[in-house]
C-alpha positions in Angstrom: 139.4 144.7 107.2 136.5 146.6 107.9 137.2 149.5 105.2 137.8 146.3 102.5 134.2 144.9 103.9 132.3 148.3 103.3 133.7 148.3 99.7 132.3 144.9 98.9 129.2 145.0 100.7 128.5 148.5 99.3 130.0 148.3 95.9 127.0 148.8 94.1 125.1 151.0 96.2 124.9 154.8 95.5 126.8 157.2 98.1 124.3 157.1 101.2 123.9 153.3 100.7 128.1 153.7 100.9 128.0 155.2 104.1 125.4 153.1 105.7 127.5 149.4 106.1 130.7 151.4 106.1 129.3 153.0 109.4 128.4 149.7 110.8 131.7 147.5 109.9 133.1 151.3 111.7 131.6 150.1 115.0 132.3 146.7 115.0 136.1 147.6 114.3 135.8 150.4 116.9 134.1 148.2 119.2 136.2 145.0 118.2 139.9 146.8 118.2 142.1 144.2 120.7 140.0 141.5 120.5 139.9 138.6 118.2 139.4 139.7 114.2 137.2 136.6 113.5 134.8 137.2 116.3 134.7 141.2 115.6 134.0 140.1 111.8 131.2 137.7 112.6 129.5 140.5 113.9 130.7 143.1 111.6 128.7 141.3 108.5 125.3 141.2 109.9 125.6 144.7 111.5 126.3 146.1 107.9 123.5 143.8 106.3 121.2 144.9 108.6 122.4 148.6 108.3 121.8 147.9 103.9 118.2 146.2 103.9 117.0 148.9 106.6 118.3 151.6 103.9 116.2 149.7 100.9 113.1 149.4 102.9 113.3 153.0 104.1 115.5 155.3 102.7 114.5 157.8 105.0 116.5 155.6 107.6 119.6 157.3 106.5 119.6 159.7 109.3 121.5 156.5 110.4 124.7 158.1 109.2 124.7 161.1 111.6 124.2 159.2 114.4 127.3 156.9 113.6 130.0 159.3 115.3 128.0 159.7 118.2 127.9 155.4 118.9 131.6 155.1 118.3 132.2 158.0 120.6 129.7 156.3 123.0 130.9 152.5 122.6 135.0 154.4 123.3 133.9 155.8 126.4 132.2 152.7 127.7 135.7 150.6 126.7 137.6 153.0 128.3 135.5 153.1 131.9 135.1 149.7 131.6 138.8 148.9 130.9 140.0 150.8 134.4 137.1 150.4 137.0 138.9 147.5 138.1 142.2 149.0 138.7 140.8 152.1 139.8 139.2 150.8 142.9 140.9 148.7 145.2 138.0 148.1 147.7 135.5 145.1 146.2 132.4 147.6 147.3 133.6 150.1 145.5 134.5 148.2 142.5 130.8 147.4 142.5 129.8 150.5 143.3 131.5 151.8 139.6 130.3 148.8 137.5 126.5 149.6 139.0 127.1 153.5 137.5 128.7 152.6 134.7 125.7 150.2 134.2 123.1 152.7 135.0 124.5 155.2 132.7 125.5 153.4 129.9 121.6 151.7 129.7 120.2 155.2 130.2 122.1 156.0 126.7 120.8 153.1 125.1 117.0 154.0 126.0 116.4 157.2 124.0 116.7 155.6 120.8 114.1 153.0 121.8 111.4 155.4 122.9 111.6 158.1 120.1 111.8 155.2 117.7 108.6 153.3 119.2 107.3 156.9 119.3 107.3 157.7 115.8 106.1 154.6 114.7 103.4 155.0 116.4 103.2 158.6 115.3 103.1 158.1 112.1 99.6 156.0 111.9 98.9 159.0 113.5 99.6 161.7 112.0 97.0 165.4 111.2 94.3 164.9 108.8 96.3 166.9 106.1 99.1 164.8 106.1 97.2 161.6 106.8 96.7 161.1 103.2 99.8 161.0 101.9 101.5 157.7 101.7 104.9 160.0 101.3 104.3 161.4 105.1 103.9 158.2 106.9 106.8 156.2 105.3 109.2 159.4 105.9 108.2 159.3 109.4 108.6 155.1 109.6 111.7 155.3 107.9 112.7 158.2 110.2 111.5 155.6 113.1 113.1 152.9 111.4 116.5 155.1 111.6 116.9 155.3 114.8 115.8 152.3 116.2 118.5 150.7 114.0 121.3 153.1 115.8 119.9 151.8 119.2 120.5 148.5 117.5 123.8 149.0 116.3 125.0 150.8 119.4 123.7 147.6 121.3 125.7 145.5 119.4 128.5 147.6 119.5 128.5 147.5 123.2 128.3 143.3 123.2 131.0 143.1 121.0 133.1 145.6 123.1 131.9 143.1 126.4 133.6 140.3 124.2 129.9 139.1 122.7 130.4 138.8 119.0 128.3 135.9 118.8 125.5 137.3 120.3 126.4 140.6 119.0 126.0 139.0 115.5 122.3 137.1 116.6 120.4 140.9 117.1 121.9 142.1 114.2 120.8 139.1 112.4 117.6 139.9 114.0 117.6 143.3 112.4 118.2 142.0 109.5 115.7 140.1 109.2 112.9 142.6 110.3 114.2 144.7 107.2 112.8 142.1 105.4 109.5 141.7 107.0 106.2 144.0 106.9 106.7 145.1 110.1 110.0 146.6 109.7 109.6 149.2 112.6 108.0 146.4 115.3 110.4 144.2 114.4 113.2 146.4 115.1 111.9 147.4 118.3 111.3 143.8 119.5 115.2 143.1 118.6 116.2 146.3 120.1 114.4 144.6 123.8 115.4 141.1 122.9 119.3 142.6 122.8 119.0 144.7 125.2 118.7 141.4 128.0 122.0 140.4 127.1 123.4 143.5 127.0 122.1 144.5 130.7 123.4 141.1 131.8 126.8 142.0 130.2 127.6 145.7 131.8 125.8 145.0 135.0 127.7 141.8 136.3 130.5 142.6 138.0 132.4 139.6 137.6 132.5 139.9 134.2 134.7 142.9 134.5 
């Protein structure tokens, strides 16, 4: 499924346009893997559309790519905590107790992307007088903003569809889709990036949801 959707989203994209939705349908089957293949595919297409029209309105967003291993890596550990904090702890306080640190850390991880990204986008209507000038500098730095606010968004997503979210996993990628589209791409992004990320607190943070 998810190898069969990279090849027809990305058919006609060049190699780096390839790897970019084949990335994102990775994390939504990575994410997804146990759970219904319906609700893991309804967020799979909009993560991979969003992860395509970021590429076309910044190329340099492609640093996307590297940062794929270290989401799915991210979004398995989660799962795997997540999966045994119940049967691990036997005692209701400190059942709570694990799902508050496993909360704590797992929103700390999703933070860094959010602040460089905001960062840079801000850095680059910013940037020295030399390089203020050139069109070329700012829209590397944008795209390079644009980058990894759109891993902070996939990772998000990721994370809701592992919490057994695909719905809502598929409305902030939908979002990111649609700020690739806009002429604020980087705002945009960022403002889906906090709009997910009330969901996603509400998800990891609730113990009864465990």
């Amino acid at each position: 499924m998810p190898v069969l959707g990279a090849l027809i989203v990305a058919g006609h994209l060049d190699r780096v346009g390839w790897a970019l939705p084949a990335g994102a349908l990775l994390l939504a089957w990575v994410a997804g893997r146990g759970r219904h293949w319906l609700g893991t595919a309804l967020a799979a297409l909009p993560q991979a559309a969003a992860a395509v029209l970021v590429w076309r309105a910044a190329p340099a967003a492609a640093v996307l790519v590297l940062g794929v291993p270290l989401i799915v890596l991210f979004v398995r550990w989660y799962a795997a905590r997540a999966a045994t904090a119940a049967d691990t702890h036997d005692d209701a306080r400190a059942f709570r107790r694990e799902v508050r640190d496993l909360a704590t850390v797992t929103l700390g991880a999703l933070a860094p992307p959010l602040v460089a990204g905001v960062a840079l986008g801000g850095a680059a209507y910013r940037l020295p007088y030399r390089l203020s000038g050139h069109p070329e500098a700012r829209a590397l730095v944008l795209g390079l903003a644009a980058g990894l606010l759109l891993c902070g968004v996939l990772a998000l997503t990721a994370l809701l569809i592992a919490r057994g979210r695909p719905v809502v996993a598929a409305a902030v990628a939908l979002g990111a889709a649609l700020s690739a589209v806009s002429p604020v791409l980087v705002v945009g992004l960022a403002v889906t990036y906090l709009v997910g990320l009330i969901p996603a607190v509400h998800a990891v943070v609730d113990p009864d949801r465990y």
